[in-house]
C-alpha positions in Angstrom: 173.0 294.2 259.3 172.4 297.4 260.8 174.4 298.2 263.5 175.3 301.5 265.1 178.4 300.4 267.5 181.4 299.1 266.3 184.0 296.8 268.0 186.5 299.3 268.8 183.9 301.7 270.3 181.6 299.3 272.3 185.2 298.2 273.9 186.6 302.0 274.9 182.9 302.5 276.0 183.2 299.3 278.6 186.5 300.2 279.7 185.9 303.6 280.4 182.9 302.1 283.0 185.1 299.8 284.6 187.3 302.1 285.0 184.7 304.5 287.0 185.6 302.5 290.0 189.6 302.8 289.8 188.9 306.2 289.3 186.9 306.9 292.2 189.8 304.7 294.3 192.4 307.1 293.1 190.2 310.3 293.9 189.6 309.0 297.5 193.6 308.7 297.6 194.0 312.0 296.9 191.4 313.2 299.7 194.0 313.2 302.5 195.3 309.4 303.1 196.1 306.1 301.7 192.8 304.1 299.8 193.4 301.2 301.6 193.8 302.3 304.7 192.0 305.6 305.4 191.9 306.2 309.3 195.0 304.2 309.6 196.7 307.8 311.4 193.4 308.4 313.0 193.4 305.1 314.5 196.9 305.5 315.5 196.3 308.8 317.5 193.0 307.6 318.7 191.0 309.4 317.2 187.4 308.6 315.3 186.9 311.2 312.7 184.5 309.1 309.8 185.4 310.2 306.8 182.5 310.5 304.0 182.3 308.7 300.8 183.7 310.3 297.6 180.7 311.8 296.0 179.8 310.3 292.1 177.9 311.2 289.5 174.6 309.4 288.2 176.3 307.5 286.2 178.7 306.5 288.5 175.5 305.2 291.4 174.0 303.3 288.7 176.9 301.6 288.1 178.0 300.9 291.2 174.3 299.5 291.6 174.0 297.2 289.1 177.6 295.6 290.1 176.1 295.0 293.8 173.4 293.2 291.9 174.8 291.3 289.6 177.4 290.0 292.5 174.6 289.1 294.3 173.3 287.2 291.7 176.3 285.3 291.1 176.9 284.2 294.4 173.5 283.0 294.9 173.5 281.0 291.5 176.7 279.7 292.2 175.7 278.4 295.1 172.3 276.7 294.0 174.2 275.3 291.6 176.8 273.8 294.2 173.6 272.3 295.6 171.9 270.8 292.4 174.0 267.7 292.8 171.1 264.8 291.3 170.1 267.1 288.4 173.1 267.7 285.6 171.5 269.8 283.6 170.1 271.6 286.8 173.6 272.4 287.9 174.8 273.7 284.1 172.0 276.2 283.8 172.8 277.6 287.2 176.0 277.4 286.4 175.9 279.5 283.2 173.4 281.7 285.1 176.1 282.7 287.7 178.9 282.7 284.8 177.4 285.6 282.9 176.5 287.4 285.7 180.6 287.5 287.2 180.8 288.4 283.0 178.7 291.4 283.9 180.3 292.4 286.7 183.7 292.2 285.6 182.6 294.7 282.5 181.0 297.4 284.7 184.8 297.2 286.5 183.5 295.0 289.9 181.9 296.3 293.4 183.5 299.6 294.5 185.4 299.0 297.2 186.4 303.0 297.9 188.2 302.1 301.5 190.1 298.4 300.2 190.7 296.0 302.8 190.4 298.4 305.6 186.3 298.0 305.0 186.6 294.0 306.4 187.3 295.6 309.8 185.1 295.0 312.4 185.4 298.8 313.2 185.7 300.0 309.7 182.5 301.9 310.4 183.6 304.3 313.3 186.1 305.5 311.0 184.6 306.1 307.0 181.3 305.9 305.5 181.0 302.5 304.3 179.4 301.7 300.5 175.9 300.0 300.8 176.5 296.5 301.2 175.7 293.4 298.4 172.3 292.5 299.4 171.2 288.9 299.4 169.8 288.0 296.1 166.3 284.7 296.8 167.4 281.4 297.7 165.1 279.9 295.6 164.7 279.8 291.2 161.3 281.5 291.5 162.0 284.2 293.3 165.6 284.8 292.1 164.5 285.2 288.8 162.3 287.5 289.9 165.0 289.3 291.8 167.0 289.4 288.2 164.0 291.1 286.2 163.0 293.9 288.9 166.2 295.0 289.7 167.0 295.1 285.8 163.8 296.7 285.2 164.3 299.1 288.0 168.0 299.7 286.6 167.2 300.6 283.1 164.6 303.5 284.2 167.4 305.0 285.9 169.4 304.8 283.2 166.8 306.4 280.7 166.2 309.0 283.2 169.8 309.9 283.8 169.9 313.6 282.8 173.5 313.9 281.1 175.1 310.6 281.3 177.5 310.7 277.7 175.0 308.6 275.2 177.5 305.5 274.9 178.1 304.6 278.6 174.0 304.9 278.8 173.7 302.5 275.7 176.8 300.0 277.4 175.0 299.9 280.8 171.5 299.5 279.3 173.2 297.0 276.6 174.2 294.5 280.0 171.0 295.1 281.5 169.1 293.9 278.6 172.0 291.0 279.4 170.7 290.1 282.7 166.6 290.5 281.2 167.4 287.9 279.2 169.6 285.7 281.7 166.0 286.0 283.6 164.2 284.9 280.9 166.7 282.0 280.4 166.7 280.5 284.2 162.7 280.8 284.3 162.0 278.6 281.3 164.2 275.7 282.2 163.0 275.5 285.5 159.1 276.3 284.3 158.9 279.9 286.3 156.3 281.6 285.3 158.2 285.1 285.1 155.7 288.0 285.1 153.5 286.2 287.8 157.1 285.9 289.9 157.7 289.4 289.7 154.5 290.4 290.9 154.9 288.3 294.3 158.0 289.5 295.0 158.7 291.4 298.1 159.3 295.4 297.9 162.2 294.5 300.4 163.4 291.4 298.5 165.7 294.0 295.9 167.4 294.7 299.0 170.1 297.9 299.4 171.1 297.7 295.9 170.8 301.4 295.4 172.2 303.5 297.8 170.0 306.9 298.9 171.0 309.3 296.4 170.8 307.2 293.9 168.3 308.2 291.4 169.9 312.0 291.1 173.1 311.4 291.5 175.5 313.3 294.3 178.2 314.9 291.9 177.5 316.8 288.7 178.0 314.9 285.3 181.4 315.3 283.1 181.2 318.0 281.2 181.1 317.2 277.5 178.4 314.7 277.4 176.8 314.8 274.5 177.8 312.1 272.1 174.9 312.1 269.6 173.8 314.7 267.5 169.6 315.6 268.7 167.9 313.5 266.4 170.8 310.8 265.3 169.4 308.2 267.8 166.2 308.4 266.1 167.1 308.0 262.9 169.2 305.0 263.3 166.9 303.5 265.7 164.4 304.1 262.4 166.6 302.7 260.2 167.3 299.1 262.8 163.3 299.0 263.0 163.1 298.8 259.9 165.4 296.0 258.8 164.2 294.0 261.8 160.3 294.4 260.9 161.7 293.0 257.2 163.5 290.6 258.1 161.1 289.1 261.2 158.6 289.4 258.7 159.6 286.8 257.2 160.7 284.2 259.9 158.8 281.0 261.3 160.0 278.8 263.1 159.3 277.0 266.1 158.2 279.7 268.6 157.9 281.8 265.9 154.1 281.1 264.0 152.9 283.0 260.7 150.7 284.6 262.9 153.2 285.9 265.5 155.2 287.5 263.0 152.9 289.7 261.5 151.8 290.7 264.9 155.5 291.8 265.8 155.9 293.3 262.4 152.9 295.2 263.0 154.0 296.5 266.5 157.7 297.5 264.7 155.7 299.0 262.7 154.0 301.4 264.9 157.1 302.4 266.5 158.6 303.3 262.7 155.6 305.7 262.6 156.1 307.2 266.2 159.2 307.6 264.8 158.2 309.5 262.1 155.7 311.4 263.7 158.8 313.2 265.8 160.1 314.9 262.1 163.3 312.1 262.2 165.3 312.2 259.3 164.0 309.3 257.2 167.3 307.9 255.9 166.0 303.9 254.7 167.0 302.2 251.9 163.9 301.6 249.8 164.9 298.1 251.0 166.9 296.6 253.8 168.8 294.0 253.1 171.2 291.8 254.6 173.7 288.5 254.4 172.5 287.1 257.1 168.9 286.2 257.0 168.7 284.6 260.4 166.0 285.2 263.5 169.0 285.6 265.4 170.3 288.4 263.4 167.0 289.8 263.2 167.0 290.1 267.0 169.8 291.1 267.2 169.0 294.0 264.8 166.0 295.1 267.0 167.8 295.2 270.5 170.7 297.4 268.5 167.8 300.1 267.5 166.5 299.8 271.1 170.1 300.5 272.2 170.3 303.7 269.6 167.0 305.0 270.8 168.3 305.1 274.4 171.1 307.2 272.9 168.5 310.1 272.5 168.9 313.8 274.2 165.1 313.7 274.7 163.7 311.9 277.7 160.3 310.3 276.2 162.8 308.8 273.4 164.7 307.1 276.1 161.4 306.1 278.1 160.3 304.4 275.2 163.8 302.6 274.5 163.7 301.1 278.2 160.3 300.1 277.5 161.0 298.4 274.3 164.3 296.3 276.0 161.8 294.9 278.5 159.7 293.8 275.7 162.4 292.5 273.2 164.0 290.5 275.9 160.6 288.4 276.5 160.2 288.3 272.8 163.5 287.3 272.0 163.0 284.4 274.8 160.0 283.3 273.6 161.0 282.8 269.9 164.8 281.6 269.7 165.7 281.1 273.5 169.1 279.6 273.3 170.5 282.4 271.2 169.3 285.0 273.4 172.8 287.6 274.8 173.0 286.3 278.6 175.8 289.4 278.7 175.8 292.1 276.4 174.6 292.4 272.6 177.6 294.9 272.4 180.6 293.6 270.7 183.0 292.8 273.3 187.1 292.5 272.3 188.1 289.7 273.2 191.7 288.3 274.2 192.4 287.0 270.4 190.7 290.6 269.5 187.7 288.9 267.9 184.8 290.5 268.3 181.3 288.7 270.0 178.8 289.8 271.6 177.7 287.6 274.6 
């Protein structure tokens, strides 16, 4: 199977996120005082001087985002599924709703907490500029659903249109938002949500603060040495995973899966091989894909992987395109083989026994 990200990689590229927020912890140490206690001398000599934030990159906001989001979506789960005590299978969807999204979280390193404990003071905010707070995620299925797929949707154009994030944290963050897409997709079909129509009715102010004011550029310039992928390398492997998924969906029925329908998605992989093509990529194919594992699952799998190394591209409309296609891959791969769908991350993940899985 095609695949551009290998065990090893996928797992320096997650650490390296959650390890944006130690960092950050460590930076605001060395601003003048103690992390966890940053007016504690102030406070002592009575003064009130609030200190500012430590400033991050884009790729820093985003992530710091998407781990207010995903906390708020696994406390709100958790909690309707501490309520769902006359309907079993109820509570175990909810509960494996709220269980990928702490999974999430704990990959993009947890909610920044720049200030530690000295933020739970009652005064903290007469002394330091505070984070923006975990907003509260729908208290209902319909809506929270919703609330996953907006704020996903909303998370992975900021992501394309990050202007030097390095190409592999891009592809991890994008990689778990396709994660909670497809938790989404997962909650609305057992409880009968009709997802698009939900995400239409909800609220402008229902996403809450999740992204904090400077958000979408960024307050801090990128790392220098950012680019990991040669100019037209995403392209070409993204050509090469299109491929082998249109061959191998091609070929696939199954329940949600009709004749029909898979020469329809064929067709569409299809077109995007020749938009491909149309930008001078490298045509690198076999004269015939072929792999071991002949399942829809794989096949899927081998779609959202080119989607992934299409988002890796320098050029903007190449990472446009890759957001858009994540959004669409996630419904499709909902629609036709639901219970294998990644509720995580399609990125291999080490795991303690150092097996890799994606999840």
């Amino acid at each position: 199977m095609h695949s551009l990200i290998t065990t090893s990689s996928a797992t320096r590229i997650l650490r390296r996120l959650a390890s944006l927020s130690i960092s950050v912890t460590l930076a605001t140490a060395a601003l003048g005082g103690c992390a966890t206690t940053p007016a504690a001398s102030a406070v002592d000599e009575g003064e009130k001087t609030v200190r500012e934030l430590p400033q991050l990159t884009a790729t820093e906001e985003l992530r710091n985002a998407m781990a207010r989001t995903e906390s708020a979506i696994a406390e709100r789960t958790a909690q309707l599924a501490d309520l769902a005590t006359e309907c079993d299978e109820c509570r175990i969807t909810l509960t494996t709703s709220a269980s990928s999204a702490k999974e999430r979280l704990t990959d993009l390193g947890g909610v920044w907490s720049p200030w530690g404990d000295f933020e739970t003071r009652e005064d903290a905010g007469e002394f330091v500029e505070l984070p923006p707070r975990v907003s509260d995620a729908p208290y209902t299925v319909g809506p929270l659903t919703a609330f996953m797929a907006v704020t996903a949707l909303q998370q992975l154009d900021r992501a394309a249109q990050l202007p030097e994030a390095p190409a592999g944290e891009r592809q991890a963050l994008a990689s778990l938002l396709f994660g909670r897409l497809s938790a989404a997709w997962s909650l609305a079909g057992w409880y009968g949500v009709d997802l698009p129509a939900a995400t239409e009715n909800l609220p402008l102010e229902a996403t809450g603060p999740t992204e904090s004011p400077s958000a979408l550029a960024g307050t801090n310039p990128q790392q220098s040495g950012t680019s990991e992928v040669p100019l037209s390398q995403g392209r070409e492997d993204a050509l090469v995973g299109y491929d082998c998924a249109r061959t191998a969906l091609l070929n696939q029925t199954n329940d949600g899966l009709t004749s029909d329908r898979s020469r329809e998605i064929a067709s569409d992989l299809g077109n995007r091989i020749k938009r491909l093509l149309e930008q001078d990529v490298i045509d690198s194919r076999e004269l015939h894909c072929t792999t071991s594992d002949q399942s829809l699952s794989n096949a899927l799998q081998t779609l959202v992987l080119a989607d992934l190394d299409l988002i890796t591209s320098p050029e903007l409309p190449d990472r446009e395109l890759a957001a858009r296609y994540l959004v669409e891959d996630a419904e499709l791969w909902a629609q036709v083989s639901p219970t294998s769908a990644p509720l995580v991350s399609i990125l291999s993940i080490e795991k303690e026994n150092d097996e890799p899985q994606s999840k």
